[in-house]
N, C-alpha and C positions, 0 to 999 in steps of 0.2 A: 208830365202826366196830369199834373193840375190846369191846363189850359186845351188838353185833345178833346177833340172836338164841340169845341166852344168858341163863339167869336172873338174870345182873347187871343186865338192860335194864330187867327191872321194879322191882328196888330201884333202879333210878336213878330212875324213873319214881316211887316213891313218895317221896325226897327232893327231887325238884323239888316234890310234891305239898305238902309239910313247908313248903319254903320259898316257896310262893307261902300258904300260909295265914299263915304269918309276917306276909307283903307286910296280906293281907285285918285280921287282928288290930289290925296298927298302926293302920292308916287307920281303922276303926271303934274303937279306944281302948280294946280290951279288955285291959287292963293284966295283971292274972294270968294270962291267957293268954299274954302277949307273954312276961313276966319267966319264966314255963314253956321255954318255947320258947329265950329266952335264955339259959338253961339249960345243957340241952342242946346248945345251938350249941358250947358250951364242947368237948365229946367228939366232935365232928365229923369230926376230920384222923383219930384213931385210929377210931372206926365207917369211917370209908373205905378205911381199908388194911385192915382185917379182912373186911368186904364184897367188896373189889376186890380181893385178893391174889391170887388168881390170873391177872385181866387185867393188874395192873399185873408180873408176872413174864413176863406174855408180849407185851405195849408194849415192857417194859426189853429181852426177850432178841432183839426185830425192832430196837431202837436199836442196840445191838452185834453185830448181824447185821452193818448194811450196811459195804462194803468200806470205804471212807475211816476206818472207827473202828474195824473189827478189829485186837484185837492177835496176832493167830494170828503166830506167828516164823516166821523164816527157817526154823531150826532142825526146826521141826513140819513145812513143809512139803516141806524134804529127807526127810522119816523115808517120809514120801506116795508121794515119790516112789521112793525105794528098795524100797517097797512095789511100786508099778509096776514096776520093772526086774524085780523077780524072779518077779512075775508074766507079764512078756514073758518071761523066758532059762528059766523050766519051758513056758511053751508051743512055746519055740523048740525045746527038747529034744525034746521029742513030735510036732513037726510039725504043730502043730494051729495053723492061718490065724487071725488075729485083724487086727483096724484099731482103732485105738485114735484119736481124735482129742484133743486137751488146749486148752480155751478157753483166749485171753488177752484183749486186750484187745477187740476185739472179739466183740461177742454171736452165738452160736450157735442161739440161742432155736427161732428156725425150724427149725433139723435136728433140734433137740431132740424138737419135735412130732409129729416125721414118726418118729418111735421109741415106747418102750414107758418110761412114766418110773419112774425106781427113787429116785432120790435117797437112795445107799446109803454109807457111808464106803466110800475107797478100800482095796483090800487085795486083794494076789497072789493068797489064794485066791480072793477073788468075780471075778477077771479067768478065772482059770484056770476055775472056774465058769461062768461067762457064752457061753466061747467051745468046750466042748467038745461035740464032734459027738453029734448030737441033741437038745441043745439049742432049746430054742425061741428063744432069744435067740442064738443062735450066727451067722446071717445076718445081715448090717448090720456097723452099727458103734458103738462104743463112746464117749461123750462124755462127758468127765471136766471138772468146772469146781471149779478149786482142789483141796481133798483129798475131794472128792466124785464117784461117778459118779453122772452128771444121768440119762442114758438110754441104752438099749441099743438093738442091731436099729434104729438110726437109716440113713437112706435118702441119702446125700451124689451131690452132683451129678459126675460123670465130664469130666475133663479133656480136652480136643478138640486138644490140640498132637499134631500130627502124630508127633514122639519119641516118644511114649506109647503109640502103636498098637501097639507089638509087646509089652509090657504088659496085667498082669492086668486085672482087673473092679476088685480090689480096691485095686490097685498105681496107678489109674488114677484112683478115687473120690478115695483120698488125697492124691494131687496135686491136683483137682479142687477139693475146700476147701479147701487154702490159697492157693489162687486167689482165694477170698473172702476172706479174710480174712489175720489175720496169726497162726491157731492151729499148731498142730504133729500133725502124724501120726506115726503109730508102725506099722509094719506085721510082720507075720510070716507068710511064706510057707508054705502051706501043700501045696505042694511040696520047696522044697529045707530049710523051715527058716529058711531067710535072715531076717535083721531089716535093714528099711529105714525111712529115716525122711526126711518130707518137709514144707517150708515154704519159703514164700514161690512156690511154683509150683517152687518143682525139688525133686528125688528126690535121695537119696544112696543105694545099696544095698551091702548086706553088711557090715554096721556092726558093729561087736565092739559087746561088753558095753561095756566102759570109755569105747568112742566112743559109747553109748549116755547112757552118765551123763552124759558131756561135753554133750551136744545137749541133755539137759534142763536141765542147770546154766546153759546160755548160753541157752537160749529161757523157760525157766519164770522162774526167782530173777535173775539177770541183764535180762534184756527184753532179748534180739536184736531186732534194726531191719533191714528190708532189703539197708541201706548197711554195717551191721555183717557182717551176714552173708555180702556178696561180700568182705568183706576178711577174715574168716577163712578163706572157701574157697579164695582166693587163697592164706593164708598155709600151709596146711596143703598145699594141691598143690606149694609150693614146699618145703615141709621132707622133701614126700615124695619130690621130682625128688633135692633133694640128698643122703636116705638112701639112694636107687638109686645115684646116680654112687660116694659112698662103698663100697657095697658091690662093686660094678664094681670098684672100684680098690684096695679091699683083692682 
């Protein structure tokens, strides 16, 4: 599959051809033919890497592709995402509407489809890009998988919980896939500016910068779990009941 339809197919096609005359030489006992042959056989591994060098850099670069053997770091994919933040907090500044969704462990592939594909590295300006009015790619949504955006102007299916009626087009989509799955949304209002972010089927809105990093720190590098995720919400409504009472009482 790595040489169809490529001019390696026919050098392959003429070393089989090499080594079945090999096969024919023996069996009929043409000796200096063979000891020719055997020869040659000697130079083999190196005619192959010179031949195949460039299939065998693009085998090796699909082996270290897939996820279980990447060593892409932690490290890199923080940089990704701060990448992101500060492409969401310049859209937020300007008021320009954006949805951003971010794959995790579940496949997206399908929404993917229903979009326009870029497979472009991630980076503040091409978000900022993507979502500015007049844009062709500006409608839809945006689907980022690891430090890649996969596809833009993607079509996500609309959340039917009755709470969400009084809720955007967009505000609404985003809750809607994470109803499938276990990704994360990022939203910017394209009225007031607001940034909201949503998974597991609930919304949070009006998220500061910092609670923005927070959300991707604990969903992206971390892997939030559903069960994790009502115990931080808990934990956090409780820090916030008792910054109220403290400030009451001072």
């Amino acid at each position: 599959m790595a040489v169809r339809g490529r001019r390696a197919a026919r050098i392959l096609i003429g070393l089989v051809a090499i080594l079945a005359m090999y096969g024919i030489v023996s069996v009929l006992g043409l000796e200096l033919m063979r000891a020719t042959l055997s020869t040659l056989a000697q130079y083999t591994p190196f005619a192959l890497i010179v031949l195949f060098q460039s299939e065998i850099r693009r085998v090796l670069a699909r082996i270290g592709g897939v996820r279980w053997l990447s060593v892409e770091s932690r490290l890199q994919r923080r940089e990704y995402l701060e990448e992101l933040v500060i492409g969401i907090v310049n859209l937020q500044h300007k008021k320009i509407g954006a949805l951003i969704v971010l794959e995790r462990e579940v496949g997206l592939r399908s929404f993917i489809e229903s979009g326009i594909r870029l497979d472009a590295w991630l980076s503040g300006d091409l978000i900022e890009a993507i979502f500015q009015h007049g844009s062709a790619l500006h409608d839809g949504a945006v689907i980022v998988q690891g430090s890649k955006i996969a596809a833009a102007a993607c079509f996500l299916p609309l959340t039917l919980r009755a709470t969400a009626r009084d809720l955007g087009t967009r505000h609404r989509a985003a809750i809607g896939i994470t109803e499938e799955g276990d990704c994360l949304s990022i939203i910017v209002s394209e009225e007031t500016g607001c940034i909201s972010v949503a998974a597991f089927g609930e919304i949070e809105r009006n998220v500061t910068q910092e609670r923005l990093e927070r959300v991707l720190d604990e969903h992206v590098l971390q892997g939030m779990t559903p069960e994790r995720g009502r115990d931080v919400r808990y934990r956090d409504e409780q820090l916030e009941r008792e910054a109220v009472r403290n400030a009451r009482a001072d």
